[in-house]
C-alpha positions as CSV (number, residue, x, y, z in Angstrom):
1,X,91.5,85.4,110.2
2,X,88.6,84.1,108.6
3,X,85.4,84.8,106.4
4,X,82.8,85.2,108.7
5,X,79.6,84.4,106.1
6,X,78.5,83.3,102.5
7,X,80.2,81.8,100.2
8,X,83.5,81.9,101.4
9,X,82.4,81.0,104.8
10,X,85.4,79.9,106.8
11,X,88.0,80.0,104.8
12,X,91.2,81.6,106.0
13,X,93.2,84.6,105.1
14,X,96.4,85.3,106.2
15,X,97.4,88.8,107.4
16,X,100.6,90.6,106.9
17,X,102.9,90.5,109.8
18,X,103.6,93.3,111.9
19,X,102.0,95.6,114.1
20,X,101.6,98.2,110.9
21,X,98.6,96.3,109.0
22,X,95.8,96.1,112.0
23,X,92.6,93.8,110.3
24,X,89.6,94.3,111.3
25,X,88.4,91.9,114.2
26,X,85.7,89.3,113.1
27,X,83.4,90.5,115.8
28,X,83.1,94.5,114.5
29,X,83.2,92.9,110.3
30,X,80.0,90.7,111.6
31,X,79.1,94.6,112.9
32,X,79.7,96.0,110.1
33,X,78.0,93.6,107.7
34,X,74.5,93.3,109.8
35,X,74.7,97.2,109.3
36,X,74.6,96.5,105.8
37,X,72.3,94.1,105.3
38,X,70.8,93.7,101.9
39,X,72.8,96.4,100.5
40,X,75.4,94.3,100.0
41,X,74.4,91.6,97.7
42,X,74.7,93.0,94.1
43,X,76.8,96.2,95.3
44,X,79.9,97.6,93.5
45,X,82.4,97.8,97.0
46,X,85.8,100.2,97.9
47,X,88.0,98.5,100.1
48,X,90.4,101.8,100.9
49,X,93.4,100.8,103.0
50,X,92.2,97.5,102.3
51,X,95.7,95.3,103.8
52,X,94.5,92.1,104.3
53,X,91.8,92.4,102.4
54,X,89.4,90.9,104.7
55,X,86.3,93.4,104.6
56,X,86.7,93.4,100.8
57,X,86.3,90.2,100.9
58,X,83.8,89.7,103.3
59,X,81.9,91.3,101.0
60,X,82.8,89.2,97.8
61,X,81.5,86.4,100.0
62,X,78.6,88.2,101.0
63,X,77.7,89.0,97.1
64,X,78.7,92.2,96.7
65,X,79.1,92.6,92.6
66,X,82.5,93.8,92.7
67,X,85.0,94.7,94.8
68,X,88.2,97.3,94.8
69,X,90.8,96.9,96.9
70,X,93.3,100.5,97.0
71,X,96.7,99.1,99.6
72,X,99.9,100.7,99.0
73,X,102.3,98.5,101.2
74,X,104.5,96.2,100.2
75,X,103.8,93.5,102.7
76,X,99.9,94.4,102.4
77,X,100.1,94.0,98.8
78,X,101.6,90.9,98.6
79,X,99.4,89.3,101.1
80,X,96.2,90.9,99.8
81,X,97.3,89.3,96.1
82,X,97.8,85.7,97.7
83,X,94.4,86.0,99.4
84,X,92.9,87.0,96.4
85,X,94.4,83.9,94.3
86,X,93.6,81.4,97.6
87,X,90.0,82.5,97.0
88,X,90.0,82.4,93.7
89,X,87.9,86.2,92.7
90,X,89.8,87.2,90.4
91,X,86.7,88.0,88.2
92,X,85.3,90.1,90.7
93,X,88.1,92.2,92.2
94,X,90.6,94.5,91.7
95,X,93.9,95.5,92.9
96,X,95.3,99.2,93.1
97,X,98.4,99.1,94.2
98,X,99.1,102.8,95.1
99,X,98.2,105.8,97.9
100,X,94.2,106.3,98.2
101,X,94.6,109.6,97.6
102,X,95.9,109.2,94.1
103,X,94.0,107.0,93.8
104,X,90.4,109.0,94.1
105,X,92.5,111.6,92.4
106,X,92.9,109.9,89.5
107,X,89.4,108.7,89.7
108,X,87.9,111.8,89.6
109,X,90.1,112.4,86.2
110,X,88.5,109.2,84.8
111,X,85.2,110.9,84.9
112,X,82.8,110.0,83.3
113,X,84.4,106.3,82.7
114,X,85.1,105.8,86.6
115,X,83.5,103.3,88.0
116,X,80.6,103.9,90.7
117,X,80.4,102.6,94.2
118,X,77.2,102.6,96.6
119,X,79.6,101.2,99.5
120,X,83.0,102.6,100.3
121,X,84.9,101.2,103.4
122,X,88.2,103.1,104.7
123,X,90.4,101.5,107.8
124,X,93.6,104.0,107.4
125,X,96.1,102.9,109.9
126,X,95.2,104.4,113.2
127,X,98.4,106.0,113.7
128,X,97.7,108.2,110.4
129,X,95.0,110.0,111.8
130,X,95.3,112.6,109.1
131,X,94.5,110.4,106.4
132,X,91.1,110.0,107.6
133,X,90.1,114.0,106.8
134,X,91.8,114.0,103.7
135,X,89.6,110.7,102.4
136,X,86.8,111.7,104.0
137,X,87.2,115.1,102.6
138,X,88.1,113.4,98.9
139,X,84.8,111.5,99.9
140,X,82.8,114.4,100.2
141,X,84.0,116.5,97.4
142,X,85.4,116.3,94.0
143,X,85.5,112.1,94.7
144,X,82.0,112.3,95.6
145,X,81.4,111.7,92.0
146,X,82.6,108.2,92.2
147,X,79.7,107.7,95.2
148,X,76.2,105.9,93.6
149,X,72.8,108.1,94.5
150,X,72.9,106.9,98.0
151,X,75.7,105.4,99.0
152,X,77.3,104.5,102.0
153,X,81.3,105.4,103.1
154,X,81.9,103.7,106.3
155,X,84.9,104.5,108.4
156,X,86.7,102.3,111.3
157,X,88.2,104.1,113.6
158,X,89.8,104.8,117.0
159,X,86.9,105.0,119.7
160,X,88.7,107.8,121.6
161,X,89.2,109.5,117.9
162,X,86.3,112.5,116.6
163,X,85.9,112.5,113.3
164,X,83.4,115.2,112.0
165,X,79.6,114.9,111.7
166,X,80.3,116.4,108.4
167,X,82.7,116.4,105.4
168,X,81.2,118.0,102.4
169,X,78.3,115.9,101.2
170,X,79.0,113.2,103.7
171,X,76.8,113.6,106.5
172,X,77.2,110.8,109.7
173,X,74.3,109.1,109.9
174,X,75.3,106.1,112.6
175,X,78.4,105.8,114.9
176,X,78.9,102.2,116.7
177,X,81.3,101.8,118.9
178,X,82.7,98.2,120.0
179,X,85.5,97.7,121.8
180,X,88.4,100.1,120.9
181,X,87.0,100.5,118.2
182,X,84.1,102.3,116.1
183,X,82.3,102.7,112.8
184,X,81.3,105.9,111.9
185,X,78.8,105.8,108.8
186,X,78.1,108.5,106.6
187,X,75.4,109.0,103.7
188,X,75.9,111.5,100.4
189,X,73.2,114.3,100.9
190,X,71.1,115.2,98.2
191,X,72.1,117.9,96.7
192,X,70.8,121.4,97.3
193,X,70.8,124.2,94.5
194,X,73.9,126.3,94.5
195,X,76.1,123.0,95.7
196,X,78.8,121.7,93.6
């Protein structure tokens, strides 16, 4: 695996071994990152499931601000730490070595001292389809408070796998499919009165 752009260009990262970490493919990252565009440089970025740690990564090279990387295995953990040291952003990232969900949980408790993201990327392992909901769910409600005025929460996914149009203030706003593989992208909506 490699950086695919900026100032990490080409440089390596290794990935755990296993079939239980999947990183994303260079091909949908370069997808996923000429989505995003300009919105990157500058932007405070949530790796969720992060393994590897490539799209985190990506966009450290890329110039996002800062990045948060949330892995709770072992083997993930241990290669997203060396990856982190080989690239040497230790100034600009952080590692939360724990579930996502208690992880957003506790978040939300932080309030109003948690941080803010405008881009939040989630890759759960495809085979725990059910932690997609409950992020995107955490996403869309009482998390929602860790989400900048319009920001982004983009989730890969299964191709043959629905996820909803809709999970409380996240609204899907693009889906891309490539491969086996898709992003679905999903905006905060303003709020309405009478909501939250």
């Amino acid at each position: 695996m490699r950086i695919i752009s900026g100032t990490y260009r080409s440089r390596l990262l290794a990935a755990p071994k296993g079939l239980t970490t999947r990183p994303t493919s260079d091909q949908l990252r370069e997808t996923l990152f000429n989505v995003l565009g300009a919105r990157i440089a500058g932007a405070a970025f949530l790796d969720l499931f992060a393994g590897s740690g490539a799209v985190g990564f990506e966009a450290a090279s890329r110039g996002a601000a800062r990045v948060t990387f949330v892995e709770r295995a072992r083997p993930a953990l241990a290669v997203l730490r060396a990856n982190l040291a080989q690239l040497g952003v230790k100034q600009r990232a952080r590692i939360h070595a724990g579930s996502v969900g208690a992880f957003l949980r506790r978040a939300v408790e932080a309030v109003p001292k948690a941080d803010r993201y405008q881009i939040a990327f989630l890759d759960p392992p495809y085979d725990a389809a059910e932690e997609y909901a409950r992020t995107l769910e955490l996403l869309g409600g009482a998390a929602s408070v860790l989400l900048s005025d319009g920001a982004l929460v983009v989730a890969e996914h299964r191709r043959k796998q629905r996820l909803e149009e809709r999970y409380g203030a996240l609204q899907r706003t693009r889906l891309l499919e490539q491969g086996d593989a898709s992003l679905s992208f999903y905006a905060v909506l303003a709020e309405t009165p009478g909501q939250r």
